[in-house]
C-alpha positions in Angstrom: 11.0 -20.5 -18.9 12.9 -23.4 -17.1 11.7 -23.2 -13.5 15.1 -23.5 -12.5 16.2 -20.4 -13.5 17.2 -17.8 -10.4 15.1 -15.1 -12.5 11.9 -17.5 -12.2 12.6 -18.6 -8.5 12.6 -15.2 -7.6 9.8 -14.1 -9.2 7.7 -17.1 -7.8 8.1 -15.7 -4.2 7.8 -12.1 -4.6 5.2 -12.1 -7.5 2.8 -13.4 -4.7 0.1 -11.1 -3.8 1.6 -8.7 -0.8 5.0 -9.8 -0.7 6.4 -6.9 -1.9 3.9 -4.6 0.2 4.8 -6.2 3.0 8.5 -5.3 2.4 7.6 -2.1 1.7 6.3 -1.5 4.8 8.7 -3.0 7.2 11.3 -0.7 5.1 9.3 2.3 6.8 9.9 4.2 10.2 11.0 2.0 13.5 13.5 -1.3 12.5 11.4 -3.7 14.3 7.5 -3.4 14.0 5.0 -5.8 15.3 2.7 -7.6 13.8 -0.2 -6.1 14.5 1.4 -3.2 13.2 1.9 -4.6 9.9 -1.8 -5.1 10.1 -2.9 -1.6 11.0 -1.6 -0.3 8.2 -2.3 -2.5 5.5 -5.9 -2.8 6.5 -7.2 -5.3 3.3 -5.0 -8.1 4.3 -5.8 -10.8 6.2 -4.3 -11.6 9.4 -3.9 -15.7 8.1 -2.5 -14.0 4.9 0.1 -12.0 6.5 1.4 -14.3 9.1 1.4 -16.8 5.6 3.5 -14.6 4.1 5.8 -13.2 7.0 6.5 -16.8 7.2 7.4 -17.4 3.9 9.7 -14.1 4.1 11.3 -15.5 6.7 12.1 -19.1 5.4 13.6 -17.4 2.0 15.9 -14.7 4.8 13.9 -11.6 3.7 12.4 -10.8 7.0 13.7 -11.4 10.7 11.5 -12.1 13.7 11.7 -12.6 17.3 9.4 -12.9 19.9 10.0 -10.2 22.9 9.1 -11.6 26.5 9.8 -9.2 28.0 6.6 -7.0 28.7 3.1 -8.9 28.6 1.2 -9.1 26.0 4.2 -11.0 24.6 5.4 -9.2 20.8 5.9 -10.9 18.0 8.2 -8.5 16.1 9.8 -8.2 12.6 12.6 -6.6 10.6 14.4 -6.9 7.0 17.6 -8.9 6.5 20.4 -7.1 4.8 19.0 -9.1 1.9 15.8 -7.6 1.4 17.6 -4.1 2.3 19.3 -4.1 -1.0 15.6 -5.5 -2.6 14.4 -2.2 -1.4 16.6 -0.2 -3.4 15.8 -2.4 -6.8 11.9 -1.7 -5.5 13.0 2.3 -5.7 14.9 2.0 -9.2 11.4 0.2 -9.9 9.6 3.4 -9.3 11.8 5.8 -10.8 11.7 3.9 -13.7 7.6 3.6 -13.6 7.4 7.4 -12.9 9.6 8.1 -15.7 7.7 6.3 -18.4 3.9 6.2 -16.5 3.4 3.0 -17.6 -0.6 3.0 -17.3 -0.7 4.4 -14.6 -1.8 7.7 -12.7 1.5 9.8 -11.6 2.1 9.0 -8.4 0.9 11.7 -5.6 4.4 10.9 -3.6 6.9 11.7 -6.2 9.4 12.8 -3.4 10.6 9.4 -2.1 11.4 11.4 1.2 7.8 11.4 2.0 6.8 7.4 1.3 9.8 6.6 2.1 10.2 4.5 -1.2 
């Protein structure tokens, strides 16, 4: 495959191990979350891995962040872009289509996207 192909670049960034995880879980509850957030509830990751990959979110306009000042300790928040709104919705079709066919794997125990919010 020529590496310049948008179908490659694409994959190269969100192939990468939590990427899509990540997404997933800013797409849940509250539009901002923080990062130690993030953290909590993706407990196997490493902290260097996920500020690695929040960053590299950020530089391709998947994720937002900001820092808020305004309390102390000082937040370093994050949201999706509009962009990686409409990702979500291919990451859903993704599922429907894997639930449909069970591709190798076990039904999943969250079938109603209403509760994992997927």
């Amino acid at each position: 495959m020529d590496p310049a192909c948008t179908v490659y670049k694409t994959m190269n960034y969100l192939s990468k191990k939590w990427t899509v995880l990540i997404l997933l879980e800013l797409s849940k509850g509250s539009e901002w979350k923080r990062f130690s957030e993030l953290k909590s509830s993706m407990k196997e990751i490493t902290p260097k891995v996920l500020a690695e990959r929040l960053k590299e979110l950020e530089e391709e306009g998947l994720v937002e962040h900001r820092i808020d000042s305004s309390e102390f300790p000082i937040r370093s928040e994050y949201r999706l872009t509009e962009c990686s709104s409409e990702l979500m919705d291919v990451v859903r079709d993704l599922k429907h289509w894997a639930l449909k066919w069970k591709i190798n794997n076990e039904p999943c125990r969250m079938q109603d996207c209403r509760l994992c919010r997927l």
